[in-house]
N, C-alpha and C positions, 0 to 999 in steps of 0.2 A: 596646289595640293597642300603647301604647307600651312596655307590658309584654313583649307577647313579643316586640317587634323588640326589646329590650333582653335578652330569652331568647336569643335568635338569634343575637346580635351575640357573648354572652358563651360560647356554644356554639361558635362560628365561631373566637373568638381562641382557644380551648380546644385545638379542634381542629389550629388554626394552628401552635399551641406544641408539642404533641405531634409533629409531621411534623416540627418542627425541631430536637425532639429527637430524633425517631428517625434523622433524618440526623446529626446529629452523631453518636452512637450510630457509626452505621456508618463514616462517613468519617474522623471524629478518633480514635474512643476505639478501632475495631476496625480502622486504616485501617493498619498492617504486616501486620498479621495475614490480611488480608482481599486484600494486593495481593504477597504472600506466597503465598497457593492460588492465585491468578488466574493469577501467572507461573509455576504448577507447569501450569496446564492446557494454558498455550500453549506451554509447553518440552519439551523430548525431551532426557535425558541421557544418555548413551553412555561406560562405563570403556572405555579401550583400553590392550590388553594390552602389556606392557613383556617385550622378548626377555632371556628368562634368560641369564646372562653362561658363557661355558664356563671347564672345568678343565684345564689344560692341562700335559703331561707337561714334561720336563727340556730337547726337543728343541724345544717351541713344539706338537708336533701336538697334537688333541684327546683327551682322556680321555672327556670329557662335554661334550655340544655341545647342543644345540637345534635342530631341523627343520622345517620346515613340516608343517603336518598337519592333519587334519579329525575332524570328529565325524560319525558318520553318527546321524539321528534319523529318525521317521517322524511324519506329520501324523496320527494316524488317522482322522478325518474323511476324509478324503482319500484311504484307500487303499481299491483298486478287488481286487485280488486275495485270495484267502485269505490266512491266516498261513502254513500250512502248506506253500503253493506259494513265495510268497515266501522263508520260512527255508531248502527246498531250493535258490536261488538262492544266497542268500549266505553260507549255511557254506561251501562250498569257497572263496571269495574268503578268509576269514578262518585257516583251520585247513592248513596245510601239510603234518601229519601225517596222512595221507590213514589211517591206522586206522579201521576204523569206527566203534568207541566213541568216539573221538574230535571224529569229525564227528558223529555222532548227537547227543552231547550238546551241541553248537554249536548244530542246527539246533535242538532242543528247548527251549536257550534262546531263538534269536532266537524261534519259534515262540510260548513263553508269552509276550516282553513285548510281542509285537501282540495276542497276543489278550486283552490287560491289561484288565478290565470298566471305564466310566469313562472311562480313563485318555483324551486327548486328544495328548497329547504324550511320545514315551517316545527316552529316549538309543539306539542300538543298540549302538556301536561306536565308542571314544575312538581315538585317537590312528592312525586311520587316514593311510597314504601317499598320495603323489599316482597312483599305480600302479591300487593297491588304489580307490582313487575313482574313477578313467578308468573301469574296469573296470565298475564299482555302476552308476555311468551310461548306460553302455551299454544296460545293461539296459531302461532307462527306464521302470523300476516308479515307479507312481503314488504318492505320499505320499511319497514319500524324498526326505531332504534332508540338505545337508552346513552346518556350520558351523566357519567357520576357527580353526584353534587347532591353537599348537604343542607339537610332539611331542619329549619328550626321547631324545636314544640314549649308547648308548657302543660306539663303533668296536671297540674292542677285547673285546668279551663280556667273561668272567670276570675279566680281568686290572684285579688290583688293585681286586676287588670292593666290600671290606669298607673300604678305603680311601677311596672314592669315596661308599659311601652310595648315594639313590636318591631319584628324585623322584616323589611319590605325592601322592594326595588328600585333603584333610584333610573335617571336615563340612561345608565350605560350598562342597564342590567347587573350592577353588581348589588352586594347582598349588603345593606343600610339599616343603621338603628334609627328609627323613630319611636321622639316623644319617652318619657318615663326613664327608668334608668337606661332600658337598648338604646337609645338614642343619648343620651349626657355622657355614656360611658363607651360609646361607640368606637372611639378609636385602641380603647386597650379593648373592650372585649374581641373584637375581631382577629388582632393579630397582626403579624405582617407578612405578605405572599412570599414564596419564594420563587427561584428560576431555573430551568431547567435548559441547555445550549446542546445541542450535540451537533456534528460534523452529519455532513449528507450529499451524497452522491450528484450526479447534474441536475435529476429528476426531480430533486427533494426526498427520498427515502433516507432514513437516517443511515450508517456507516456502522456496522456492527463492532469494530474495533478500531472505530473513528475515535477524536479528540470530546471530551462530554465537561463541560461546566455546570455544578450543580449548586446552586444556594436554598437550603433547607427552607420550608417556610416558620416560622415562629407561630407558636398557638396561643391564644388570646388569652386574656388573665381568667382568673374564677370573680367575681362580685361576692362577696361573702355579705350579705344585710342582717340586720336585726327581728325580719320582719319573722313573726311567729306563726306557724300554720293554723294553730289551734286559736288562738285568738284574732285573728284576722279572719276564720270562718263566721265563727261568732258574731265578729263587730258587722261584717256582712249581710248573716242572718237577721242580725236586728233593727242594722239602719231598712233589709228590703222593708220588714213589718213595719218599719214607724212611717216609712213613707206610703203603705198600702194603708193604714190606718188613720192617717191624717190627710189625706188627699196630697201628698207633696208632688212636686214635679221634679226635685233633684233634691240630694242630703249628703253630706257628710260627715264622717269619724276619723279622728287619729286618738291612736293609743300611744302613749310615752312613758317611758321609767322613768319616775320621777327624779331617781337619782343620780341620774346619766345622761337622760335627755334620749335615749335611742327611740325610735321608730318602730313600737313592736306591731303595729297593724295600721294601715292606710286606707280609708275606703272612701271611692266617690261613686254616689249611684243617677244615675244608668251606669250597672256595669257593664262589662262587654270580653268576648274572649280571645288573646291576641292571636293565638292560630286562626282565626277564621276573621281576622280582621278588614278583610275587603266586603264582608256583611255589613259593618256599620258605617254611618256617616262621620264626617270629623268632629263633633260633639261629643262623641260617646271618649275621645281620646286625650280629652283635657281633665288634667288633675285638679278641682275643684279648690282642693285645699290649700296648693301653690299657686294656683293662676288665679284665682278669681278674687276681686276685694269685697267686703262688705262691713259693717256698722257694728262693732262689735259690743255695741250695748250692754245688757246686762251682766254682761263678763267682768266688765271692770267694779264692776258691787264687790266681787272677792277679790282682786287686787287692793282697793281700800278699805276692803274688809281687813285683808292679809297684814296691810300695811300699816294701820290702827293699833291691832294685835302687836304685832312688831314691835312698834314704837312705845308700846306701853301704856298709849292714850285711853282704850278702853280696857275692857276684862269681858273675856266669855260668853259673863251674866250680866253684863253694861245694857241697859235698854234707854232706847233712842226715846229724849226728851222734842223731838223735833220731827218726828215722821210721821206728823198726824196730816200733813197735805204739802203743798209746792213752797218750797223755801226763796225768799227773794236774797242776793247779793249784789249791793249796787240797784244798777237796772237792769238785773238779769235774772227772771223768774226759772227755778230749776224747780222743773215737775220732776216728781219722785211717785 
């Protein structure tokens, strides 16, 4: 008998020791790690979005600005209509160019991404207005829904395209400057996000008088440029003419204060408009007058013109005893 109460006993502290190991186990050695997932199940994180800063012309108005705006998406669970009826509704909200090719292929896309096999959740329609949304709702098609988010514009279409650049999607769908100054000045005009944490129930609903961590987002700088609307139309208007007039295939202008050196007008043509930038190809998005090299020939005549003057070698009214044909130096014939 004494034997196995003494089996019993040493079974029992066996036992005793393991549960107090298995606790510590959990509570010390595994007890970040473990209170770490606990405050992931009870939390709810939220990025909130930070307004992209505008660019703005010589006078203070906007080049490029930021709007309110929406995403239209569909639940498909939830939608009650065909595709096919539905995409008849909302291409003409979307396509202005009432062509018919044009709206057909509008409807035929909204049309495939509802009838998407699968799919649960599908984007429709980015950077919708508050117009264009009143309208959608109206409707009051089942499964449709909007989610807030701002829309980039530029007041002035084409002017000063290639100058300005364009705001586009990158892979992780977030909102990206490309090219021109939205792109070089990308990271202040955007901003920085902020964070929104609140405390939430087992389900994940948030906690109405739960624990909330809030970090504000930061709104993106302003661009202030020199570029001038009035004369940047202009330089516009006369580079389209000289290129229609001369048969060119591309041209360039800049305008500068002589005495400053600032940028009052940029133009490289094909122009093109950065709202509607998925119209053109990547040609239309290159600044001609930065990116490209060429020969700049007869430019330097007034540089050694300038620099003559300067130097006091010639006068005004000095006429060239030597510009009656190709001058030799050495063994090197320089046509003139």
């Amino acid at each position: 008998m004494r034997v196995r109460i003494k089996i019993l006993f040493i079974v029992f502290c066996v036992a005793i020791l393991g549960l107090i190991a298995r606790l510590f186990y959990w509570q010390v050695v595994r007890n970040s790690e473990l209170t770490a997932f606990a405050k992931l199940q009870h939390s709810l994180g939220t990025s909130i979005s930070a307004s992209r800063g505008s660019i703005l012309g010589s006078d203070g108005s906007w080049l490029a600005t930021s709007v309110e705006g929406w995403l239209l998406f569909a639940q498909l669970p939830d939608v009650i209509l065909d595709p096919k009826t539905i995409a008849n509704k909302l291409a003409p909200v979307f396509v202005d160019d009432k062509d018919n090719a044009v709206l057909l292929g509008e409807t035929l896309r909204i049309e495939g991404l509802l009838a998407k096999a699968g799919a649960v959740w599908v984007p429709i329609k980015a950077r919708v207005d508050r117009s264009k949304k009143e309208q959608i709702e109206s409707m009051q098609i089942s499964g449709l829904g909007f989610e807030s988010e701002n829309r980039r514009v530029y007041p002035e279409g084409e002017l000063a395209g290639q100058t300005l650049g364009f705001v586009g999607k990158n892979e992780q769908g977030e909102d990206v400057g490309y090219f021109g100054l939205e792109g070089y000045w990308d990271l202040a005009l955007k901003g920085k996000m902020g964070f929104l944490e609140r405390e939430t129930d087992a389900i994940g609903i948030p906690i109405i008088h739960g624990k909330q961590t809030q970090v504000e987002a930061s709104t993106g700088v302003d661009v202030v440029t020199h570029i001038d609307k009035g004369v940047q139309l202009v330089v516009q208007k006369k580079l389209a003419e000289g290129i229609d007039k001369y048969g060119a295939k591309a041209g360039t202008i800049i305008v500068m204060d002589p005495y400053t050196g600032a940028v009052m007008a940029n133009s490289s043509y094909p122009f093109y408009e950065p709202q509607n930038y998925t119209d053109y190809s990547n040609d239309y998005f290159k600044d001609s007058v930065v990116s490209d090299t060429f020969e700049p020939g007869s430019i330097f005549k007034v540089l050694v013109m300038a620099s003559a003057l300067d130097a006091g070698v010639i006068e005004p009214d000095t006429k060239c005893d030597m510009c009656s044909g190709a001058y030799k130096v050495d063994k090197y014939l320089i046509e003139t």
